[in-house]
C-alpha positions in Angstrom: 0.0 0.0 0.0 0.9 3.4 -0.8 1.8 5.2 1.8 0.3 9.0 1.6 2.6 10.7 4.0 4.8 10.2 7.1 3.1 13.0 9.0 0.4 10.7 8.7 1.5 7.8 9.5 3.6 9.4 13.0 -0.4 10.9 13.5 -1.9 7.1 13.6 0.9 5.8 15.9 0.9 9.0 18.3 -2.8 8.8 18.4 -3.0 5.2 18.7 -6.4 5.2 16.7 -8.5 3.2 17.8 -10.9 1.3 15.4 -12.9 -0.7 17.9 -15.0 1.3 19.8 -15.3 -1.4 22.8 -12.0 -0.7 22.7 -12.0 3.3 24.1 -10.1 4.0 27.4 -13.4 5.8 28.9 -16.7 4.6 28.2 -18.5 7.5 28.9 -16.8 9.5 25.5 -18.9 9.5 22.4 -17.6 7.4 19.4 -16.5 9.7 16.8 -16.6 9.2 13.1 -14.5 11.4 10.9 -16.3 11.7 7.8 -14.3 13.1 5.2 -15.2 14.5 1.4 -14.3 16.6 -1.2 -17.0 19.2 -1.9 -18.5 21.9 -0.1 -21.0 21.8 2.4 -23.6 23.9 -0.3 -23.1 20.4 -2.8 -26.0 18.0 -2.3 -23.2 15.8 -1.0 -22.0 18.0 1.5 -26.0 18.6 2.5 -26.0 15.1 2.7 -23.3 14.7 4.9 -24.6 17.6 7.1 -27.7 15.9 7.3 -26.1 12.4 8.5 -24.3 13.8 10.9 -27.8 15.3 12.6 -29.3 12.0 12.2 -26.7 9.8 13.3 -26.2 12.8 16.7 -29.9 12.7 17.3 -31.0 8.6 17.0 -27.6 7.3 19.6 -28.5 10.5 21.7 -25.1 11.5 21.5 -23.3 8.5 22.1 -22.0 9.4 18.6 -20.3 12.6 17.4 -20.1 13.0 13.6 -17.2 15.3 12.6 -17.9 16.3 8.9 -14.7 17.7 7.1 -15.8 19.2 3.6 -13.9 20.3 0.5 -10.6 18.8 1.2 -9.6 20.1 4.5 -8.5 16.5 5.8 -7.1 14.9 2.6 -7.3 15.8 -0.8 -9.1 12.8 -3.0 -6.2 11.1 -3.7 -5.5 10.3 -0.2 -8.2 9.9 1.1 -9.1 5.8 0.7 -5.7 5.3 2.5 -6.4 7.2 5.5 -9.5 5.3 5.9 -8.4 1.9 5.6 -5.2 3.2 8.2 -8.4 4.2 10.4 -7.1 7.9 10.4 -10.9 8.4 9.1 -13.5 6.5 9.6 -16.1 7.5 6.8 -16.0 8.6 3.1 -17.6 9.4 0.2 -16.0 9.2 -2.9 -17.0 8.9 -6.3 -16.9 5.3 -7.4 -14.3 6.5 -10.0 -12.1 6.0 -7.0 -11.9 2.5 -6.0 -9.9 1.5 -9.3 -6.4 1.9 -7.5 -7.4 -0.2 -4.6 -8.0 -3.4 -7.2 -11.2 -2.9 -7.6 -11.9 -1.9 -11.1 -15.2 -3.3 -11.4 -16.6 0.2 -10.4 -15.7 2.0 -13.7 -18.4 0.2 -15.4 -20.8 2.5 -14.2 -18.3 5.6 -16.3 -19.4 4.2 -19.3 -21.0 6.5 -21.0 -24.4 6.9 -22.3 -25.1 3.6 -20.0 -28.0 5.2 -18.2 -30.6 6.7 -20.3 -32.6 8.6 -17.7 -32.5 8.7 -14.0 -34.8 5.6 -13.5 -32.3 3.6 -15.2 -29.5 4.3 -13.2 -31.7 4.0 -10.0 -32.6 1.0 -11.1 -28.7 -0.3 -11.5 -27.2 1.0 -8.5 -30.3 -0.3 -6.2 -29.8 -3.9 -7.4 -27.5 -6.9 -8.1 -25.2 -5.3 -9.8 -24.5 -1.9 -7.2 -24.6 -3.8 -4.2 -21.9 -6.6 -5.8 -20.1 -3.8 -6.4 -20.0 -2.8 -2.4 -18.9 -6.8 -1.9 -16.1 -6.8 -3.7 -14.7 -3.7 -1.5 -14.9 -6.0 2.1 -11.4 -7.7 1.1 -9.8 -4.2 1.2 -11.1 -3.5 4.5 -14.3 -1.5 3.8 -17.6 -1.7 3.6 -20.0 0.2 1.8 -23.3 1.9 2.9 -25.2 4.2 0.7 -25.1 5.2 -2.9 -25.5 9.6 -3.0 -26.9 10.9 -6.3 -25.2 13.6 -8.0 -26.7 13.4 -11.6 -25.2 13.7 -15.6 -22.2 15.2 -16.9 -21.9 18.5 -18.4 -18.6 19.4 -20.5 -16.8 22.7 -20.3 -13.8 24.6 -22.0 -13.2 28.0 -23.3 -14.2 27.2 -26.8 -17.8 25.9 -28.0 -17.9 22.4 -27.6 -20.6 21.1 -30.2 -19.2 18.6 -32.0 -16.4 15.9 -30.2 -13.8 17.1 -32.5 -13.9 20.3 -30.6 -12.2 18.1 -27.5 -9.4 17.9 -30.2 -6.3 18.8 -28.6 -7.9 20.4 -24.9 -6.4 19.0 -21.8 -9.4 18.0 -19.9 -9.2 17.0 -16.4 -10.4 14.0 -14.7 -10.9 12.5 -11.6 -8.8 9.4 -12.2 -11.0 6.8 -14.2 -9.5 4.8 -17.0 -12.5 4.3 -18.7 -13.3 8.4 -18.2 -9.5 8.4 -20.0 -10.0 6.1 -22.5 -13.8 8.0 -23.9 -11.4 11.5 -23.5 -8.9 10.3 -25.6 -11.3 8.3 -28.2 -12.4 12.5 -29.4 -8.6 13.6 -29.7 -8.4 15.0 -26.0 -5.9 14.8 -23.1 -6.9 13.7 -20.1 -5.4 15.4 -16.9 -6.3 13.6 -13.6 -6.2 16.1 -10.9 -7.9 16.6 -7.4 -11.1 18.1 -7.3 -9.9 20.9 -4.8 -7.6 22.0 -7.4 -9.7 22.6 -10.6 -10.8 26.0 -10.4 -7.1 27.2 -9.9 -6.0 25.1 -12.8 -8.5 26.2 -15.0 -8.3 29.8 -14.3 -4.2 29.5 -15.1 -4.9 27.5 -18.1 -3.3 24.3 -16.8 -6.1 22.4 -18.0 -8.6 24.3 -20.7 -12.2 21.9 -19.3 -13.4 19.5 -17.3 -16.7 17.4 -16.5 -18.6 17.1 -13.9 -22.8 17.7 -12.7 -23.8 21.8 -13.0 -24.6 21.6 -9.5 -20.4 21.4 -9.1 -19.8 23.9 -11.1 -21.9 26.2 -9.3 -20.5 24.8 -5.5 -16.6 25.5 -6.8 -17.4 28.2 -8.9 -16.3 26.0 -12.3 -18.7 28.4 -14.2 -16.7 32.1 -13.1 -13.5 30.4 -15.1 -15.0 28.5 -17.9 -16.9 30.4 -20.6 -18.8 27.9 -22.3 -21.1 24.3 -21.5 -22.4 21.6 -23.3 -25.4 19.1 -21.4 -23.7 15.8 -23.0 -25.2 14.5 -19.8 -22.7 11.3 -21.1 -21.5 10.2 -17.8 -23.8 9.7 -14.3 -21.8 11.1 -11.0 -22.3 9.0 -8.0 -20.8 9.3 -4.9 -20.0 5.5 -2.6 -20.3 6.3 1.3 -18.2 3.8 2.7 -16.6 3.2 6.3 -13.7 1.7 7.3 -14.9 -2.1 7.6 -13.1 -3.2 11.3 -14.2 0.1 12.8 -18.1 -0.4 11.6 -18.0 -4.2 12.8 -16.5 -3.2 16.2 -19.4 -1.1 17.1 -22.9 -1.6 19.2 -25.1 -3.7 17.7 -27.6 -0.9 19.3 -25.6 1.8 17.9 -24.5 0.2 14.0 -28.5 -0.1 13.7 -29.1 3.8 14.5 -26.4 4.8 12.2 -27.9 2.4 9.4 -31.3 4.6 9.9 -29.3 7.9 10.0 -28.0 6.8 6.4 -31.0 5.9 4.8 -32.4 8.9 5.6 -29.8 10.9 4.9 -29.5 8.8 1.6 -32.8 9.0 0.5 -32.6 13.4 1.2 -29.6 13.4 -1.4 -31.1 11.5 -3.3 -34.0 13.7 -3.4 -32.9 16.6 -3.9 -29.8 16.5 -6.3 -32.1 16.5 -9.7 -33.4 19.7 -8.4 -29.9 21.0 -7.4 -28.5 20.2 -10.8 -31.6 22.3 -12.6 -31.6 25.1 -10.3 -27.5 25.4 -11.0 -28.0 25.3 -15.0 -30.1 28.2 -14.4 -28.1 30.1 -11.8 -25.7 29.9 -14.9 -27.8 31.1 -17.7 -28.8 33.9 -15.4 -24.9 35.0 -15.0 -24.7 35.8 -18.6 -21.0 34.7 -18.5 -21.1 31.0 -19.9 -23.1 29.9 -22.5 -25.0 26.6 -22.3 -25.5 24.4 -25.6 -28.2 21.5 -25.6 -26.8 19.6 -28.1 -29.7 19.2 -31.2 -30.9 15.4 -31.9 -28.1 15.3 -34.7 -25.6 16.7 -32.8 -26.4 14.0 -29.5 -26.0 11.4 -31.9 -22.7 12.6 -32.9 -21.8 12.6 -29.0 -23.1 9.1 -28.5 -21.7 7.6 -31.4 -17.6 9.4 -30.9 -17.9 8.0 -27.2 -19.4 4.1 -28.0 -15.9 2.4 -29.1 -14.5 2.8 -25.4 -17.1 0.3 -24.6 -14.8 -2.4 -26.4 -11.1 -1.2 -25.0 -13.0 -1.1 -21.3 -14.3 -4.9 -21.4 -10.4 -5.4 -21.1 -10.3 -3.6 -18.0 -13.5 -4.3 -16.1 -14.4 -7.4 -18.0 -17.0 -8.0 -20.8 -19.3 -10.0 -17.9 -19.5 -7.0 -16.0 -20.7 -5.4 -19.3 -23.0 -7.2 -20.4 -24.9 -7.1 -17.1 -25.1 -3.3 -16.8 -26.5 -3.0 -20.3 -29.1 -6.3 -19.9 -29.7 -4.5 -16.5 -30.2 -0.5 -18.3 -32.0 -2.6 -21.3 -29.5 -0.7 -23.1 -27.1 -1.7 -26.3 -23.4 -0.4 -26.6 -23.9 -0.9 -30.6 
């Protein structure tokens, strides 16, 4: 394993963190999760968390405290799956993009693009088989997985129209790290920059990168929009967040208390869930309103184009995340890669 950095490390031996909580020197103190993300606390995600951490407060009467750490202040993305599998962080929630390094490369099936043709299609994926034999095949690396959070369809930026893909010709896009993401980038002539999501705005206002992806509603959150003058709704790619927990810390607690915290995170789940649609509207038009970024809808014609530029990654990522894996999230979208 990777190790992030030593500070780190010398901060797990010093504190001696402890990951059972039967295990805590004074019975009396609350059990503290450090739950750990990388937007702000205005993203439906960072709601979310907000909202968890209420839940999860109220329903153990305290016997929990929830310590939510937004937009990067703990670890940036990168490090973050490392500190919670050390147990310097208990809770996460990254996108699924994210599991990829750990072995688990399964995950990316759900970059593909044009997978999901509306919202009730991906619901209907990441609520059965195949979601929740995703969240198995993350117990051998010492985590378990809890909730799926909403956060909607890709948009595409840059500081040139984008209408057609051969526009991406050239632009150094940035990315949060998936292959297959890389791989559909690459397919329409661009370069593919992985880079934390903390450090996107000041990249693309220096020009380091010239676009990105990612839902409107972070654009708005990270001010995307302010440095980028121009969107296209490919809506190509669905965002979704995995809120996991380190696996030895959630076994070692209460019966009583695990059960509570299960009800604080459907509820929690289900408010995300609810209300990131909405978010991602109500951002589009926060946008439009600006007058400083144009938004295209692509025409029928010019969607087709889209879908068509981005279909061959399906072949070169059956490689990587296997053609079984494939062919059940297309039988289970009722959807066709051809």
């Amino acid at each position: 394993m990777k190790v992030i950095q030593q500070s780190l490390l010398a901060a797990v031996v010093a504190v001696g963190v402890v990951l059972a909580p039967a295990m805590r020197a004074h019975a009396a103190d609350p059990i503290v999760i450090k739950f750990s993300h990388v937007v702000t606390d205005a993203a439906p995600k960072g709601k979310a968390a907000l909202r968890f951490k209420e839940l999860a407060e109220k329903y153990t009467d305290g016997r929990v405290k929830v310590e939510v750490y937004p937009n990067s202040t703990l670890y940036k993305d990168a490090e973050e799956l490392e500190a919670l599998q050390l147990g310097a962080v208990q809770m996460l929630a990254p996108s699924t993009a994210k599991f990829a390094p750990l072995g688990v490369k399964e995950f990316e099936v759900l970059d593909l693009p044009y997978l999901f043709a509306d919202q009730a299609s991906y619901d209907t994926v990441i609520n059965g088989p195949l979601g929740q034999g995703l969240f198995k095949r993350l117990q051998s690396k010492g985590i378990t997985g809890l909730a799926y959070w909403d956060n909607g369809f890709y948009v595409i930026s840059a500081n040139k129209p984008l209408i057609q893909p051969s526009d991406l010709k050239g632009l150094k896009m940035r990315i949060s790290g998936s292959k297959v993401d890389d791989e559909t980038l690459r397919g329409m002539g661009a370069l593919p920059q992985i880079m934390a999501f903390s450090e996107l705005y000041q990249a693309l206002q220096s020009g380091v990168v010239d676009g990105a992806q990612n839902t409107a509603s972070n654009y708005t959150t990270q001010k995307l929009n302010d440095v980028q003058k121009y969107i296209t709704t490919t809506y190509h790619v669905h965002l979704q967040y995995a809120v996991i927990v380190n696996k030895k810390f959630w076994d070692g607690l209460p019966a009583d208390i695990r059960t509570e915290l299960e009800k604080a995170m459907k509820e929690s789940t289900d408010y995300n869930n609810s209300i990131a649609q909405k978010e991602n509207a109500d951002a589009l038009a926060a946008i439009k309103a600006t007058g400083k970024t144009e938004i295209h809808d692509p025409t029928p014609a010019e969607k087709k184009a889209w879908v068509d530029a981005m279909m061959p990654v399906y072949q070169s990522a059956a490689k990587r995340v296997g053609q079984n894996m494939i062919d059940e999230a297309l039988k289970a979208t009722g959807r066709s890669a051809n």
